[in-house]
Phi, psi and omega in degrees: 000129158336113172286131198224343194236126162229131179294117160240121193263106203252107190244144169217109180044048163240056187297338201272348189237343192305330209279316155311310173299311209305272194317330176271320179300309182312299170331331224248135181304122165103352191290119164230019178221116177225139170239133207261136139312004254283133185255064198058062190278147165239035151245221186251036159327281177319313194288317173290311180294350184253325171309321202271355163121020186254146166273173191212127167242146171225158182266130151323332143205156223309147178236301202100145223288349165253348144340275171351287202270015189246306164313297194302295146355308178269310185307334167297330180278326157255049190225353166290130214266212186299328165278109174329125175275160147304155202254153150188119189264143220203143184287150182295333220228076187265296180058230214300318191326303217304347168309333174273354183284345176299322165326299183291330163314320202280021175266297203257003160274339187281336195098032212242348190216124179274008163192124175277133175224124180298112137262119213277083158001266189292104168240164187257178192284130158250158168285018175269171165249045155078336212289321177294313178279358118356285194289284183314324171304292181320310188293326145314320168294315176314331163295309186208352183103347184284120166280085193267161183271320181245058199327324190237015156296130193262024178263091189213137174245162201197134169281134214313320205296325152337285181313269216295349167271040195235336211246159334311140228264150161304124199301138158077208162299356174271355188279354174258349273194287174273002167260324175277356158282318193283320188292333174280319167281349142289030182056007156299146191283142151227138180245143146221189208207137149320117172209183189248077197223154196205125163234200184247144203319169156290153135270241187217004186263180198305346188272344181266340159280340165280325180292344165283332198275003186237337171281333192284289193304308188309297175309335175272007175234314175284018170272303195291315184275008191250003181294288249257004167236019204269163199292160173258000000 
């Protein structure tokens, strides 16, 4: 198969599982680049993502997660030959499930989708109570009509042209949430597909309730701007 896809990994202090994502990504038809994020990690992320074939660029400290993919991006665009590769971004601590990310390609390698977004089969119990994805959902049909099922799943492959009519990206955690309102409202195709993919749940102590309360303010301010930006 033609290579065509490069992997972008967006990480943060996910040394014990990147090494495994990396190494399973790499694996995957048409893949001949995946590039890791390090997003101010303060553990060996990079050093295991760079052991396991990945290129690695790092921020000196944390940006947040469309930093990230944004970073990653560019490093793909200059390592690109005549042809743009698809873009497909995959959570760091997937590890072997990333084996099911060949699904979201084949839609937007067919011409048949300008972006894929995974819906997770296998889902695990998480601690939150749904209200972000709540929010993201209403807020996306409302937007454009799209009912989508899993709104914030970051497991999506995008053809450049997609990305870059995407950008600038939506702040945070708000970035899955405002690539699928803005690609819809330019007439891009979105689809999404079913896979067998598992990363690891949240829990319920205080830090996974700030990581919730920081997905609500994101996601609820790229909901206000594309409200406040919407076709007349």
């Amino acid at each position: 198969m033609t290579s065509d896809t490069a992997v972008i990994v967006p990480a943060k202090n996910e040394a014990d599982r990147i090494g495994a994502t990396v190494k399973t990504a790499l694996g995957l038809p048409g893949v001949d680049l995946v590039v890791v994020v390090d997003d101010g990690s303060l553990d060996q992320t990079g050093r295991v993502a760079r052991a396991a074939g990945a290129r690695v660029v790092r921020h000196s400290r944390n940006r947040g997660k469309a930093a990230a993919m944004e970073t990653g991006a560019e490093a793909v665009r200059l390592l690109d030959g005549d042809t743009p590769h698809h873009l497909l971004f995959l959570d760091a601590d997937l590890g072997e499930t990333a084996v099911s990310a060949a699904a979201l390609v084949e839609p937007v390698r067919k011409g048949e989708a300008d972006m894929s977004i995974a819906v997770f089969v296998t889902r695990v119990k998480l601690g939150g109570h749904g209200l972000v994805v709540r929010l993201a959902r209403e807020g996306i049909k409302r937007a454009t009509g799209f009912d989508a099922v899993q709104p914030l799943n970051g497991q999506r492959c995008l053809t450049r042209a997609a990305f870059e009519a995407a950008r600038p990206l939506a702040h945070g955690f708000g970035v899955e949430t405002g690539l699928t309102i803005d690609l819809i409202r330019k007439g891009f195709r979105v689809v999404e597909v079913e896979v067998e993919m598992a990363h690891r749940a949240t829990g319920t102590d205080w830090r996974a309730q700030v990581h919730r309360a920081r997905q609500l303010r994101d996601v609820g301010l790229a909901l206000a701007a594309r409200e406040l930006r919407k076709p007349r």
